[in-house]
PAKE-295816 format. One record per residue (C-alpha): residue number from 1; y, z, x. Coordinates in Angstrom, 2 decimals, always signed. Each point is the difference from the previous one (the first is absolute). Layout:
(kevex NUM,(Y,Z,X));
...
This chain:
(kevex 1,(-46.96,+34.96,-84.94));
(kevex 2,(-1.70,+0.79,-3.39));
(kevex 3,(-1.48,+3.79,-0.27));
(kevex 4,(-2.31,-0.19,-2.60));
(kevex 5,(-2.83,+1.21,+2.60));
(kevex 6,(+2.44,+3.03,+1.46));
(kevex 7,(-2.13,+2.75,-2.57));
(kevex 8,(-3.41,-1.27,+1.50));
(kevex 9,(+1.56,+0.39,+3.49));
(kevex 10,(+1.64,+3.62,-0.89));
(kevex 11,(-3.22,+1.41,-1.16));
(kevex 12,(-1.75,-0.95,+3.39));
(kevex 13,(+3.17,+1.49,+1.70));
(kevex 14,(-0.28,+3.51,-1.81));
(kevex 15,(-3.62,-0.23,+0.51));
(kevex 16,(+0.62,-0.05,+3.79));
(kevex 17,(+2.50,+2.37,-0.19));
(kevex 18,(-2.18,+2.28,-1.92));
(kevex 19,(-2.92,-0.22,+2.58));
(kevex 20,(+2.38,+0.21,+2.87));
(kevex 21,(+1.32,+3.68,-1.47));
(kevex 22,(-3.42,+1.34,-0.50));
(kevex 23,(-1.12,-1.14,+4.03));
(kevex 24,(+3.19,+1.53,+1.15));
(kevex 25,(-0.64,+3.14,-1.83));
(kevex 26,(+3.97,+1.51,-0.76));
(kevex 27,(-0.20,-0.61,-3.46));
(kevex 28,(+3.56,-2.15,-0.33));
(kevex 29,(+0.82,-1.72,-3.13));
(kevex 30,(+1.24,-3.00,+0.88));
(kevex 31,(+3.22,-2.05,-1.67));
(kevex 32,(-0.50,-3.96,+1.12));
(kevex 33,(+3.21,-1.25,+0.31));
(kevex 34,(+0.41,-4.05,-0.66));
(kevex 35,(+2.15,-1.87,+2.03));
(kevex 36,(+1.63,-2.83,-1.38));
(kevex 37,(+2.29,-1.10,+2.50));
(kevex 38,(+0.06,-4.02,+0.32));
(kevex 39,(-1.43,-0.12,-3.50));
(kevex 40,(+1.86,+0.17,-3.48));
(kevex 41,(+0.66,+1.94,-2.78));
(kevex 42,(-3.58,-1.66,-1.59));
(kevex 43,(-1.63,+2.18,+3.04));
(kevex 44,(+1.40,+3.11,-1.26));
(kevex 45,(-0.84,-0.48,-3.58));
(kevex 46,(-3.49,-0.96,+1.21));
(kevex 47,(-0.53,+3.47,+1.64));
(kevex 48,(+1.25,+1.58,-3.15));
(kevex 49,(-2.28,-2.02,-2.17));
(kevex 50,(-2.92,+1.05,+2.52));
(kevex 51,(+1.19,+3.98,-0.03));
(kevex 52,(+2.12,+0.38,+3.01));
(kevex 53,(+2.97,+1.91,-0.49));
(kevex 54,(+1.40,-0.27,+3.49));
(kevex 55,(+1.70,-2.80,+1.51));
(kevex 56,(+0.94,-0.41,+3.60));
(kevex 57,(+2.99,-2.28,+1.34));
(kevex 58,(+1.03,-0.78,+3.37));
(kevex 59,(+3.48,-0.96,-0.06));
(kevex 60,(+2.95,+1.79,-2.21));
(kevex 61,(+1.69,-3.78,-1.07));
(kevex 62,(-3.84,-1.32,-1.02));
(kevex 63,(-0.55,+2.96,-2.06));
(kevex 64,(+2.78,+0.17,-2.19));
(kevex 65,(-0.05,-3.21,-1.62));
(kevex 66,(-3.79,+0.52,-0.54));
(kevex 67,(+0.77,+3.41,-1.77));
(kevex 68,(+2.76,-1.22,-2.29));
(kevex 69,(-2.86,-2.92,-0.94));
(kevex 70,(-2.49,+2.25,-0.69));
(kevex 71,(-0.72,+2.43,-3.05));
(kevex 72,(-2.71,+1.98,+0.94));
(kevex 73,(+0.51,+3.23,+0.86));
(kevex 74,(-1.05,-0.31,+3.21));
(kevex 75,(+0.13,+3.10,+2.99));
(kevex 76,(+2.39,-2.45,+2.86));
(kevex 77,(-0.81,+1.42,+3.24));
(kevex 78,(+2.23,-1.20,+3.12));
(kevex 79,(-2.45,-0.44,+2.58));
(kevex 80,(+2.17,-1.70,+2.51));
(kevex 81,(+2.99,+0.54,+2.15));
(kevex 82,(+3.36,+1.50,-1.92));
(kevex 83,(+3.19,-1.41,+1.52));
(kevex 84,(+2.55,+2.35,-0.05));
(kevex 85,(+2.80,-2.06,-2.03));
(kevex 86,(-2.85,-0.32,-3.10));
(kevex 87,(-0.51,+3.65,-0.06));
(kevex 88,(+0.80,+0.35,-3.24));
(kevex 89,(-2.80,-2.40,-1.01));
(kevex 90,(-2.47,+2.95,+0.21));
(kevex 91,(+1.23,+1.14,-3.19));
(kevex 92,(-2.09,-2.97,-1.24));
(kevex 93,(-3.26,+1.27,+1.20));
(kevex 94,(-2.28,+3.03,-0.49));
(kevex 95,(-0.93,+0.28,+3.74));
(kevex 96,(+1.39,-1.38,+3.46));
(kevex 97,(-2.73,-0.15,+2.40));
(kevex 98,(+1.96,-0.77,+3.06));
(kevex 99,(+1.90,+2.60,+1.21));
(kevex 100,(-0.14,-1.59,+3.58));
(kevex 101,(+2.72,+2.38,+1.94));
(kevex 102,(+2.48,+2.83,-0.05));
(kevex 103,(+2.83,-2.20,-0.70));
(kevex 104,(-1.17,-1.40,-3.03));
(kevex 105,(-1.68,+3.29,-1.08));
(kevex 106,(+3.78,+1.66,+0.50));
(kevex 107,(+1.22,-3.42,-2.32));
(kevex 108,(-2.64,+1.04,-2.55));
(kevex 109,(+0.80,+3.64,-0.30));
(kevex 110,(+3.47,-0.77,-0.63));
(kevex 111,(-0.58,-2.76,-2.62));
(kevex 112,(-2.33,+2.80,-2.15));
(kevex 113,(+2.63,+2.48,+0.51));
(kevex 114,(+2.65,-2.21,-0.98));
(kevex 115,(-2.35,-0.64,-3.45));
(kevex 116,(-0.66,+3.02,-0.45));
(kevex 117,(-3.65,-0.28,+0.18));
(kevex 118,(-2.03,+0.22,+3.26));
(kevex 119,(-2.17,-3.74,+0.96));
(kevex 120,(-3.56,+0.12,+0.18));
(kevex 121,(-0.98,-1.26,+2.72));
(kevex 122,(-2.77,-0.48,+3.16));
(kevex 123,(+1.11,+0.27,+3.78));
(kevex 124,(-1.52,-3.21,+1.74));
(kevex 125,(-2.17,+1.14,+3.57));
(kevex 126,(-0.77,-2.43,+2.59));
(kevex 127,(-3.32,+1.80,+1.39));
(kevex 128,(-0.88,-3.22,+2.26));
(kevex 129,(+3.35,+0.33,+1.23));
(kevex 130,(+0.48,-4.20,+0.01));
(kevex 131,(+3.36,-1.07,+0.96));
(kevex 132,(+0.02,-2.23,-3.14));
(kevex 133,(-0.14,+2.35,-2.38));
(kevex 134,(+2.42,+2.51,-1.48));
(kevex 135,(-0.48,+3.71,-0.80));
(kevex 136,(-0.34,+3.43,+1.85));
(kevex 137,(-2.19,+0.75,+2.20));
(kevex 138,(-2.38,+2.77,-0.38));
(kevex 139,(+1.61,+2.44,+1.90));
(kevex 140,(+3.09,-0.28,-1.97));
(kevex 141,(-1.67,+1.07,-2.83));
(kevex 142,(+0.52,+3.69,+0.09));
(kevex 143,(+3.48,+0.22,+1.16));
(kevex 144,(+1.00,-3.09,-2.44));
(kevex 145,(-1.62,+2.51,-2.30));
(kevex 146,(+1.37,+3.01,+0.86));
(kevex 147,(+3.57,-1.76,-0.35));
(kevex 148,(-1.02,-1.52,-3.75));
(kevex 149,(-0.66,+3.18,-0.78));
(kevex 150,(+3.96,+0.34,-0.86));
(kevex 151,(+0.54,-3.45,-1.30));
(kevex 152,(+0.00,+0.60,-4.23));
(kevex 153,(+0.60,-3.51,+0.25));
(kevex 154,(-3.24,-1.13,+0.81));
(kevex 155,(-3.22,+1.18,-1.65));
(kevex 156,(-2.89,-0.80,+3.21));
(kevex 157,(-3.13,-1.12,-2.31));
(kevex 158,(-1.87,-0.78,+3.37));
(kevex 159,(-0.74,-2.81,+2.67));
(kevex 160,(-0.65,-3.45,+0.03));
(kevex 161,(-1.32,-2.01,+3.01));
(kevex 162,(-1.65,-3.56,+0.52));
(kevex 163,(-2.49,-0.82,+2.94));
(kevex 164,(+0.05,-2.87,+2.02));
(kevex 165,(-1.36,-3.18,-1.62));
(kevex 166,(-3.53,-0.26,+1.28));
(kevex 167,(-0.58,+2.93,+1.69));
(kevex 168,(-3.26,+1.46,+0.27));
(kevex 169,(-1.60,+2.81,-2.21));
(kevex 170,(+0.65,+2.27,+2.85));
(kevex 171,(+3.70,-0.37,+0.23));
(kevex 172,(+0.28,-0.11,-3.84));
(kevex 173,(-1.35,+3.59,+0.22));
(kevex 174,(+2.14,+1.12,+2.30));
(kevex 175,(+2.91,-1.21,-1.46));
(kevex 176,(-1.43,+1.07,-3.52));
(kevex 177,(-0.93,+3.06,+0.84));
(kevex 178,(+3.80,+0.51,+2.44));
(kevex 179,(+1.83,-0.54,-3.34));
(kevex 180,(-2.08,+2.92,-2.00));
(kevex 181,(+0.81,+2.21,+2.51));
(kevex 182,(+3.68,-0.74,-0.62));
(kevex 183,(-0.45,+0.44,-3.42));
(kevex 184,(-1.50,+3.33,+0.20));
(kevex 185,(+3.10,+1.15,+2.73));
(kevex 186,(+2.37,-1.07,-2.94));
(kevex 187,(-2.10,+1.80,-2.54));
(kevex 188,(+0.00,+3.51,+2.52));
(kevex 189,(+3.80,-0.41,+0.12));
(kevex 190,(+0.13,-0.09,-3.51));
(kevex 191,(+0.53,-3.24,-1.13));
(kevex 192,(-1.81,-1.19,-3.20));
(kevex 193,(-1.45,-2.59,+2.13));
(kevex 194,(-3.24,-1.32,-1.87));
(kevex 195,(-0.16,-3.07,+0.65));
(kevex 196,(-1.13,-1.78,+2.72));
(kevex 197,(+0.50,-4.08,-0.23));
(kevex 198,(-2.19,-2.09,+2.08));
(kevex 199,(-2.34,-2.55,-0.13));
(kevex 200,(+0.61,-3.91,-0.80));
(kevex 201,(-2.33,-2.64,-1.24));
(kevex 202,(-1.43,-0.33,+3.43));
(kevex 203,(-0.95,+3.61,+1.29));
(kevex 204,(+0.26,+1.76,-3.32));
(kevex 205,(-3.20,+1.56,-0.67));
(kevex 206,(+0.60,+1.55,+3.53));
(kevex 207,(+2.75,+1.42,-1.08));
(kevex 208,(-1.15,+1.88,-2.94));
(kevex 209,(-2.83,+1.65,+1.96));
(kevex 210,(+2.76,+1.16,+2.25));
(kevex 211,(+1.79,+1.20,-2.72));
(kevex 212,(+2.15,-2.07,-1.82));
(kevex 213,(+1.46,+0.43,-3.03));
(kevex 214,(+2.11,-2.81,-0.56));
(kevex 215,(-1.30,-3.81,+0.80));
(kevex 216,(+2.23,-2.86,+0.12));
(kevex 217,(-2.06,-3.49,-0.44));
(kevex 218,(+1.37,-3.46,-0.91));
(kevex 219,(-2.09,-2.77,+1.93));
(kevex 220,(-3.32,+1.42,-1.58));
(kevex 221,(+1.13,-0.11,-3.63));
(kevex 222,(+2.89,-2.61,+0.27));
(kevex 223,(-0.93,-2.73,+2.29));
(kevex 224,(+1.64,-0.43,+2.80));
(kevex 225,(+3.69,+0.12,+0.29));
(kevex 226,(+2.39,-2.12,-1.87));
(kevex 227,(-3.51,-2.32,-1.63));
């Protein structure tokens, strides 16, 4: 796929964005995140080219190669799930959004101990609670929390969540909205837990009047996967 047209498309996109932070009314700036999984390094430099610093990937063993092809100085932002045996991977990104259980968030703490410097990263919620999906659910939250609270480790910049594809605006809320709330339970626990990623090419402007400070959209500036 050529991207000459991807600038036209990410001015509509922040326009959106814009309008959807001004009807929701909590005053968020918002960091779009581009995900480039399926496509190539051309996809990355693209979003560079067009002013996006941030690039999301999928999949540890598709994101490497594409960062050792690619010069920019991009932001890489691990947006999917972190085996355990690639752990030290993370050192390759500036945030992991995907923190999906206690295990893993254990495996994490010791990796940034073991470096010496504590990982960035997002604790992933299931708020519909569907069977398919990873993450904690929001109960969890506070005494996940409460336990992070002594893991140097691992610096808690947040939540991340996805809705179900297709779901209407009334679950989207809820699920929007179940995620804030998480956020701000991280934030009273004392966590520097800003961020709050949600929202993909299909429900995004939902998202960001729930809140979000972090989108993560491919399909709407890429094409569709792997074209």
């Amino acid at each position: 796929m050529l991207y000459e047209d991807l600038a036209g498309r990410l001015a509509e996109v922040r326009e959106r964005i814009a309008a959807a932070v001004a009807r929701g009314g909590h005053g968020q700036l918002v960091t779009l995140v581009a995900v480039t999984k399926t496509h190539g390094p051309d996809a990355v430099r693209a979003a560079w080219n067009a002013g996006v610093h941030d690039v999301g990937e999928n999949r540890v063993q598709e994101a490497l190669p594409k960062m050792h092809a690619v010069t920019e100085p991009v932001r890489w932002h691990l947006i999917g799930h972190l085996q355990r045996n690639k752990l030290k991977a993370v050192d390759h990104f500036t945030l992991l959004h995907s923190v999906d259980s206690r295990r893993l968030a254990e495996a994490v703490h010791e990796h940034g101990v073991s470096r010496r410097r504590p990982v960035h990263a997002l604790l992933q919620l299931n708020v519909s609670g569907e069977t398919s999906k990873g993450g904690f659910a929001p109960a969890d939250v506070e005494p996940v929390g409460e336990w992070l609270c002594g893991c140097g480790g691992i610096a808690v910049q947040g939540v991340m969540t996805m809705a179900p594809l297709g779901a209407p605006e009334a679950a989207l809320r809820e699920i929007f909205a179940g995620a804030r709330a998480a956020r701000d339970t991280l934030c009273r626990l004392g966590h520097p837990a800003a961020e709050l990623s949600m929202g993909m090419s299909g429900d995004y402007e939902v998202a960001v009047e729930e809140g979000a400070t972090m989108v993560r959209l491919g399909t709407i500036l890429f094409g569709a996967r792997g074209t």
